[in-house]
C-alpha positions as CSV (number, residue, x, y, z in Angstrom):
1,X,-11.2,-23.8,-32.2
2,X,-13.9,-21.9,-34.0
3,X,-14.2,-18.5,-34.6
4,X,-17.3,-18.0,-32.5
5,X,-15.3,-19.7,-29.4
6,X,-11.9,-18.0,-29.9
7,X,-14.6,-14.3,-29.9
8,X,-15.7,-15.8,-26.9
9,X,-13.0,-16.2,-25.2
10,X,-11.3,-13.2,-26.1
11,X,-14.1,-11.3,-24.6
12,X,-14.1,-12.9,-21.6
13,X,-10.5,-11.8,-21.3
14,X,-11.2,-8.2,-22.0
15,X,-13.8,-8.0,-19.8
16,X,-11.4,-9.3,-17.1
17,X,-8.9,-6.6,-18.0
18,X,-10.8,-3.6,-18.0
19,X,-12.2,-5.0,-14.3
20,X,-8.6,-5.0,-13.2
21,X,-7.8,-1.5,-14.5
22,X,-11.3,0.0,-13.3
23,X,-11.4,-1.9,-10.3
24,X,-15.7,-1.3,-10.9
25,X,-17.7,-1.1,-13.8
26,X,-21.8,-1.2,-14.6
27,X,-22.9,-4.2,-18.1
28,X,-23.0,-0.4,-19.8
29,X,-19.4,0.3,-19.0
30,X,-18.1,-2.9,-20.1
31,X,-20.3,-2.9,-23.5
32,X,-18.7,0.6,-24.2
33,X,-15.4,-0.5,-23.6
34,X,-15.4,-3.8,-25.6
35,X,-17.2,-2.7,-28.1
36,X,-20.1,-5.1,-27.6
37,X,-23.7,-5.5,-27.3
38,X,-24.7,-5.2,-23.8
39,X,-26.9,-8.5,-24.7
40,X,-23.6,-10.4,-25.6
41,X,-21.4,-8.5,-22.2
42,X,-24.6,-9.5,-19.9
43,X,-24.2,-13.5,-21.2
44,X,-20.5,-13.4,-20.7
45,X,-20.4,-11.7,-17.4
46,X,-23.2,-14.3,-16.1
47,X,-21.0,-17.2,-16.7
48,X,-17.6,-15.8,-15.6
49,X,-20.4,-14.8,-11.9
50,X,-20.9,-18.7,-12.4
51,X,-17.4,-19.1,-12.7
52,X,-16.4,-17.4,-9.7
53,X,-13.9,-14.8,-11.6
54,X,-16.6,-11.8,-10.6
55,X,-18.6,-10.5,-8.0
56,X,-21.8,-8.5,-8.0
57,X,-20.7,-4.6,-6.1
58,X,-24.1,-3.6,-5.8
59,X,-25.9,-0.4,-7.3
60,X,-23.7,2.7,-8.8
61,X,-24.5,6.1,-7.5
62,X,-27.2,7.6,-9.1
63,X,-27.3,10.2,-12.1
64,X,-30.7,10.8,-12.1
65,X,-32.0,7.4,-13.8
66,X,-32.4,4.0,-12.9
67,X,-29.2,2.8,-10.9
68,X,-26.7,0.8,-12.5
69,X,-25.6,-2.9,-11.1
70,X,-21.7,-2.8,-11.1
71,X,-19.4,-5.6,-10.8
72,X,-15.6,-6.4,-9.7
73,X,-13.5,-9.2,-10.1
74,X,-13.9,-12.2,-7.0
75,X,-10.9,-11.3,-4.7
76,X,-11.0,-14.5,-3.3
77,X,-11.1,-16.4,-7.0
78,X,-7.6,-18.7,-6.9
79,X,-5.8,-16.7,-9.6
80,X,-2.5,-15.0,-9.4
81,X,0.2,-13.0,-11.2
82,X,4.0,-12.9,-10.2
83,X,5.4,-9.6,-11.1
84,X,8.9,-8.7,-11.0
85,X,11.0,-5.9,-11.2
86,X,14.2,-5.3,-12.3
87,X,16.9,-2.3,-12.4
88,X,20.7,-2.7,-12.6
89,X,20.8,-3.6,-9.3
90,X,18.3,-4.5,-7.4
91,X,15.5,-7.0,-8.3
92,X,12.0,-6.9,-6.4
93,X,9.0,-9.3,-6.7
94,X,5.2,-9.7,-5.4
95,X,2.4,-11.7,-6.1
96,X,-0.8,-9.8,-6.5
97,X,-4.5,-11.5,-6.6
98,X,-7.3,-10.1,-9.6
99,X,-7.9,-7.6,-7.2
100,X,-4.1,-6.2,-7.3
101,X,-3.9,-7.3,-3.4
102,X,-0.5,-8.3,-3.1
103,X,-0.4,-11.7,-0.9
104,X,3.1,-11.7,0.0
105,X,5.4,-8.8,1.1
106,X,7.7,-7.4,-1.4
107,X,10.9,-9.9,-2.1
108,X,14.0,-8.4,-2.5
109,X,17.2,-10.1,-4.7
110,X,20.6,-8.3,-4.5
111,X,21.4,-8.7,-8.1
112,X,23.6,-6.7,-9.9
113,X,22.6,-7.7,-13.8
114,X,26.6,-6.6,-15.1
115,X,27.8,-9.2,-12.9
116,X,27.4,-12.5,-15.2
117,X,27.4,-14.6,-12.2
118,X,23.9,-13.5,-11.8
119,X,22.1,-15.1,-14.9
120,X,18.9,-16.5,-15.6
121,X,19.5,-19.4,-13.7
122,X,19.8,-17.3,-10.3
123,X,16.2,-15.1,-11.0
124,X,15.0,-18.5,-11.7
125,X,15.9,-20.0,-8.3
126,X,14.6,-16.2,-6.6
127,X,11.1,-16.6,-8.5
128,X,10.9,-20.2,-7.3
129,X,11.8,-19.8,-3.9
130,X,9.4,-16.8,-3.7
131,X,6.6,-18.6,-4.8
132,X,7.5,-21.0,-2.2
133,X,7.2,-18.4,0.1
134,X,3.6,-17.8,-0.7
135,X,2.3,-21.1,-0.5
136,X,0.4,-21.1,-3.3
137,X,0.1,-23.7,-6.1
138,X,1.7,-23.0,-9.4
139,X,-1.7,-24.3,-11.1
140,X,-3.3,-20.9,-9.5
141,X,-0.8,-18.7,-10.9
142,X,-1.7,-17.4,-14.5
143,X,1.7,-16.3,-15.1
144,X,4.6,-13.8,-14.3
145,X,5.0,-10.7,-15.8
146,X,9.0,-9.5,-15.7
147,X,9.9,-5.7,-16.1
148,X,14.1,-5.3,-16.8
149,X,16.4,-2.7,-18.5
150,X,18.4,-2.9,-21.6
151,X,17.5,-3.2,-25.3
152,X,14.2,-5.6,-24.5
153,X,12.8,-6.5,-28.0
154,X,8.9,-7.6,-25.6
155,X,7.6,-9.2,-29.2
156,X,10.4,-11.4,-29.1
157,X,11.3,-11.9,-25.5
158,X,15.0,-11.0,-25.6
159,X,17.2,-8.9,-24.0
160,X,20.1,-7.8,-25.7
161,X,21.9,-6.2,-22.9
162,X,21.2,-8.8,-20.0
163,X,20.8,-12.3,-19.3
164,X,21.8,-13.4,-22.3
165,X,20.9,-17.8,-22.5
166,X,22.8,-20.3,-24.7
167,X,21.1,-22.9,-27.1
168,X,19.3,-20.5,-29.4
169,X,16.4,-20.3,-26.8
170,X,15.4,-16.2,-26.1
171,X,15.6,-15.5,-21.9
172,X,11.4,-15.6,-22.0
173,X,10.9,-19.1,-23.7
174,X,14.1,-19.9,-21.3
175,X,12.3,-18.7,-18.0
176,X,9.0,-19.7,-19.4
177,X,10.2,-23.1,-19.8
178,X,12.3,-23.8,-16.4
179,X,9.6,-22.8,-14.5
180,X,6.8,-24.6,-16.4
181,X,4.8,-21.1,-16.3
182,X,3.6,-18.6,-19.1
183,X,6.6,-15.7,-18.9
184,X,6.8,-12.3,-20.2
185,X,9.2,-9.7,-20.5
186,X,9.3,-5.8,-21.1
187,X,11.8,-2.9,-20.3
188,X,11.3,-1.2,-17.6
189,X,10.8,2.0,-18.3
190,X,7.9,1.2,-20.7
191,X,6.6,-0.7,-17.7
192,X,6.5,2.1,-15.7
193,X,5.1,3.9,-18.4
194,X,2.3,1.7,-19.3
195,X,1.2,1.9,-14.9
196,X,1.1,5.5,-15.4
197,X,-1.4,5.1,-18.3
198,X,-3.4,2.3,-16.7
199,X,-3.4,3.3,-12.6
200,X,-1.4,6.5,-12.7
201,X,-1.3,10.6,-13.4
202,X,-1.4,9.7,-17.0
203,X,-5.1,8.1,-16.8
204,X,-7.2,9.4,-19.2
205,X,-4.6,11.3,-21.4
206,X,-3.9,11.0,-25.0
207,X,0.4,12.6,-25.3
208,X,2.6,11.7,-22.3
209,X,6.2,11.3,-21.5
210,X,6.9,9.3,-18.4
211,X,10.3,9.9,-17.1
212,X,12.0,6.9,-15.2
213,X,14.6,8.3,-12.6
214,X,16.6,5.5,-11.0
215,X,19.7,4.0,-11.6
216,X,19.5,4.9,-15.4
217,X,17.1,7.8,-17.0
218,X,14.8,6.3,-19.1
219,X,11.8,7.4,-21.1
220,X,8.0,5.7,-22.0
221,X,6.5,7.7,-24.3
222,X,2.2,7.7,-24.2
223,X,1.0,8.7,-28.6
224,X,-2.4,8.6,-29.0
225,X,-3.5,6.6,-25.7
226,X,-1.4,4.0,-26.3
227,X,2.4,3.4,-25.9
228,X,4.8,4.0,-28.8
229,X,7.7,1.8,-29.2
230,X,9.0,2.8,-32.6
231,X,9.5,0.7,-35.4
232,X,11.7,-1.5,-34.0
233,X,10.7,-1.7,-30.4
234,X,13.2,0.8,-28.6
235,X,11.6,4.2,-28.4
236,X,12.1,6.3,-25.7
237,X,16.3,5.6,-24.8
238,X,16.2,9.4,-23.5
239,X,19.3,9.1,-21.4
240,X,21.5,8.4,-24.3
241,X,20.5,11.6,-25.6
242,X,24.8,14.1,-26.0
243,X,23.4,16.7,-23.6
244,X,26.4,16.3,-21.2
245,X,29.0,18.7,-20.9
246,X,31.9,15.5,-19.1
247,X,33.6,13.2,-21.1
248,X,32.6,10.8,-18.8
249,X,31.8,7.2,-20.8
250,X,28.4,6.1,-20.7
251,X,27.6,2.4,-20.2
252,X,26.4,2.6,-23.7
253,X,29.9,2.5,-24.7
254,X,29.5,6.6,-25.8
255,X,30.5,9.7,-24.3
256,X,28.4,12.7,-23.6
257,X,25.3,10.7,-22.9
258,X,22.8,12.5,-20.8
259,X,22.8,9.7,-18.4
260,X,26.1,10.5,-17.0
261,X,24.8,13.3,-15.3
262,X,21.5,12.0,-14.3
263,X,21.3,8.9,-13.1
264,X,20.5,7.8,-9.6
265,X,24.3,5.9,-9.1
266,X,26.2,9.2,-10.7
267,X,24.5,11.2,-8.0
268,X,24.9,8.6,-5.0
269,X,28.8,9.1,-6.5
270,X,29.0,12.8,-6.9
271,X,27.3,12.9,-2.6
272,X,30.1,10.0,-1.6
273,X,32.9,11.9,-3.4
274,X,32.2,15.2,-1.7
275,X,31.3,13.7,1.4
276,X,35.1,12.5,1.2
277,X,36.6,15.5,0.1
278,X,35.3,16.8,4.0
279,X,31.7,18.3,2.8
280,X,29.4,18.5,5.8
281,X,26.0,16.9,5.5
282,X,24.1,13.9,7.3
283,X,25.4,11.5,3.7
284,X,28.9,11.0,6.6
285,X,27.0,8.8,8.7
286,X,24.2,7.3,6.1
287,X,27.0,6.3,4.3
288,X,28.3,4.0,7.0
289,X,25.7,1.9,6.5
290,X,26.5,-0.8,4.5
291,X,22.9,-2.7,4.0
292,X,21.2,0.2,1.4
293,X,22.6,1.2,-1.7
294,X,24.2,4.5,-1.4
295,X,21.7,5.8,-3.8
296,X,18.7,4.9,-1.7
297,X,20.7,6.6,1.3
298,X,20.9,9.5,-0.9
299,X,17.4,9.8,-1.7
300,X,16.4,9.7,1.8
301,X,19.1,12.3,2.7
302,X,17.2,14.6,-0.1
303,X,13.7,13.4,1.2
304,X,15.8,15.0,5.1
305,X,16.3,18.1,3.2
306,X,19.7,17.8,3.3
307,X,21.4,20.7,1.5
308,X,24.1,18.7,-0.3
309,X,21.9,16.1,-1.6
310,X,19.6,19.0,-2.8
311,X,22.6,20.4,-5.2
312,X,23.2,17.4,-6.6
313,X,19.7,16.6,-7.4
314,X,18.8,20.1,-8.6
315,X,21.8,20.2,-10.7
316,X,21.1,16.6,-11.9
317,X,17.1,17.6,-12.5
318,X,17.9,20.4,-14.5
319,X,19.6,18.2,-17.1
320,X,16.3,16.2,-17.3
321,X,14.7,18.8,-17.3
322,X,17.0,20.4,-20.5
323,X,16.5,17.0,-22.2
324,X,12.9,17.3,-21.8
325,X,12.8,20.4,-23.4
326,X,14.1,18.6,-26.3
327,X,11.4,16.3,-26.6
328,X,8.6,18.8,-25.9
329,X,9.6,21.0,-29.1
330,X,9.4,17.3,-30.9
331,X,6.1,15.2,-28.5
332,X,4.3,18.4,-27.7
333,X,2.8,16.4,-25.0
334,X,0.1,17.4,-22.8
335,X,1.7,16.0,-19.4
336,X,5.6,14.4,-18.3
337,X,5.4,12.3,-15.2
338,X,8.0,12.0,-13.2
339,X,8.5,8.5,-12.2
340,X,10.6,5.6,-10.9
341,X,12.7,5.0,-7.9
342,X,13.5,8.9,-7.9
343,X,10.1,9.9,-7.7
344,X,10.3,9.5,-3.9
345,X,12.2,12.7,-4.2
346,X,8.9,14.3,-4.9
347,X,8.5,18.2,-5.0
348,X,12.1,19.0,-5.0
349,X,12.9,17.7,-8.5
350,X,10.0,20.0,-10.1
351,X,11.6,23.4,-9.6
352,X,14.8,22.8,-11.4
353,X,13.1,20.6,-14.1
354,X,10.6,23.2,-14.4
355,X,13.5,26.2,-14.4
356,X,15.1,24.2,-17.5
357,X,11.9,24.0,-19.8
358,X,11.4,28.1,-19.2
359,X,15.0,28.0,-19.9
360,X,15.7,26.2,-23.0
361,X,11.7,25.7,-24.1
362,X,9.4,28.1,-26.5
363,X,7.4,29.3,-24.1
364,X,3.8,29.1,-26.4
365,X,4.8,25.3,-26.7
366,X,6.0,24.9,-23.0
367,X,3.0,26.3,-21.2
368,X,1.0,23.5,-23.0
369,X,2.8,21.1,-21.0
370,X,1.9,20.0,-17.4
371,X,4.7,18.4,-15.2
372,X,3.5,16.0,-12.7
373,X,5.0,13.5,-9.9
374,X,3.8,10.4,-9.7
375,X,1.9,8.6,-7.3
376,X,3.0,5.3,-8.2
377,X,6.5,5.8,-7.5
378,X,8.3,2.4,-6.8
379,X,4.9,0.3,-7.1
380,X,4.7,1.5,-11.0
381,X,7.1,-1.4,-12.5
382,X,5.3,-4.0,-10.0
383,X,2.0,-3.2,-11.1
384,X,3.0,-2.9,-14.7
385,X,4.9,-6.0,-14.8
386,X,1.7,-7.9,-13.5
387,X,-0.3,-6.1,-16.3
388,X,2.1,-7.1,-19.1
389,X,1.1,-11.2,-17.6
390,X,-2.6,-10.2,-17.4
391,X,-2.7,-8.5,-20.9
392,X,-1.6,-11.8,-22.5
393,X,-3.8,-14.1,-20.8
394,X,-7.0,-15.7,-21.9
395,X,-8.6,-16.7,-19.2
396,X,-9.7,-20.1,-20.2
């Protein structure tokens, strides 16, 4: 392939993306954000109109000058990206279109990822039978995008904590290969992170810590616009951070971990336990029911304003909100988004997360940081996890 082609191409794709991201955008936009002349943009964006992949929107408002054409990707163009999402326990999957329509509802996998019954071969069969579901040819998918926790090495496509695959293969070539489709992987958390920065409350902003509350605490971590990893690829493991005052054992295999105190399932297990011990609250009946997670009956008990589901998530929010504190004197970042499963809790976590920074925080470096909740919630991995497929494909 020559050089001129392969710049080709690679435009093409990046012209794609930032239409995905920005949903509209004018040939002036588009030469801005690639970097490219606005003769060389036009051509491109001619043929991929030719192609089908974009649609004319019509004019932009006006500023005061001649009115911009603007463009958007061609919702009805045959391409799609599986995402999936995984956390400890629960696995989720849609398909979305180039216009981030999903085109079938949200699949759900009970899959506990400590339990090695449920390897690779099992998400494998769920993916499968999903796409099934959606009737779609796998020769219109471009790929699937995967979002899971553990120690994710993305460059390599491994998983050290999950899902481990015999033969020397790594769990993305593994999936890749089984289901004769392009796969990716990431960790979760930087997922979530990386939707915040794309579609979410950290749009537009250079420093960020995104906070993902579910059945772990973990941390994505927005230097400079873009997402830091570190030098290895596992920045951001915030909820193994000694700030707890048990002697409770981590799954990390440590004690002390902040984790222990935060986490979605220690909560869900601090509600059960007093809910046995003959504490009143409306957990006694939620509880009964067997087909949620007691952590997502928890949530909605907090979301009811119950008061002993508002104790344990205060006390467990100012933890956070003591190990964010931490990282503030360190990041000094402009904004922390609070996201993830726990998110749905929504204003309730900001006053004792906010109580622990005034706390524990200098207060010249505190006030210089915004705390926000996001909007993106549970959809944040989802839309990530199609992003990591879309920011690896080239479009052909």
């Amino acid at each position: 392939m020559s050089i001129i082609v392969e710049k080709g191409q690679r435009l093409r794709a990046d012209i794609i993306k930032h239409l995905y991201y920005k949903k509209v955008l004018s040939l002036t936009d588009l030469s801005k954000l690639t970097q490219k002349s606005l003769p060389l943009v036009t051509s491109v964006v001619n043929g991929l109109i030719t192609e089908g992949y974009i649609l004319e929107q019509g004019l932009a408002p006006s500023t005061g000058g001649r009115r911009a054409l603007t463009y958007l990707l061609n919702p009805q163009h045959k391409k799609y990206i599986v995402a999936v999402a995984m956390d400890q326990l629960i696995t989720r999957l849609t398909i979305y279109d180039l216009s981030r329509s999903t085109v079938i509802p949200i699949q759900l996998l009970d899959f506990d990822m400590t339990n090695e019954e449920n390897n690779a071969d099992v998400l494998i069969q769920f993916i499968n039978k999903s796409i099934g579901i959606s009737g779609l040819s796998k020769d219109d998918i471009i790929g699937i995008g995967i979002g899971m926790p553990g120690f994710v090495n993305a460059e390599e496509g491994i998983n050290y904590s999950y899902l481990k695959v015999e033969g020397g293969a790594t769990l993305q070539s593994y999936l890749s290969l089984k289901m004769d489709l392009p796969v990716y992987i990431d960790n979760d958390s930087s997922l979530i992170a990386l939707a915040e920065l794309n579609f979410g409350e950290a749009m537009d902003l250079k420093d960020v810590m995104v906070v993902n509350i579910g059945w772990g605490t973990g941390l994505g971590m927005i230097v400079n616009g873009k997402l830091y990893r570190g030098s290895s690829g596992y920045a951001g493991e915030f909820s193994h951070i000694p700030l707890s005052d048990s002697n409770n054992l981590c799954s990390c295999g440590k004690r002390g971990c902040l984790e222990v105190d935060t986490s979605l399932l220690v909560m869900a297990q601090k509600a059960e336990k007093a809910v046995a011990d003959g504490a009143e609250s409306s957990m006694q009946e939620l509880f009964k029911d067997k087909s949620k997670h007691p952590g997502d009956h928890f949530l909605d008990a907090v979301i009811s304003r119950d008061p002993l589901a508002i104790s344990i998530l205060s006390n467990a929010a100012f933890q956070i909100g003591k190990g964010l504190a931490t990282l503030i004197h360190i990041l000094n970042p402009e904004s922390i988004v609070l996201s993830g499963r726990g998110a749905k809790a929504g204003k309730m976590l900001l006053p004792p997360i906010q109580q622990a920074i005034n706390e524990f925080c200098i207060p010249r470096i505190a006030e210089q940081t915004t705390i926000k909740l996001s909007t993106l919630a549970n959809d944040a991995e989802l839309l990530a996890a199609a992003s990591l497929m879309l920011e690896h494909s080239q479009f052909e």
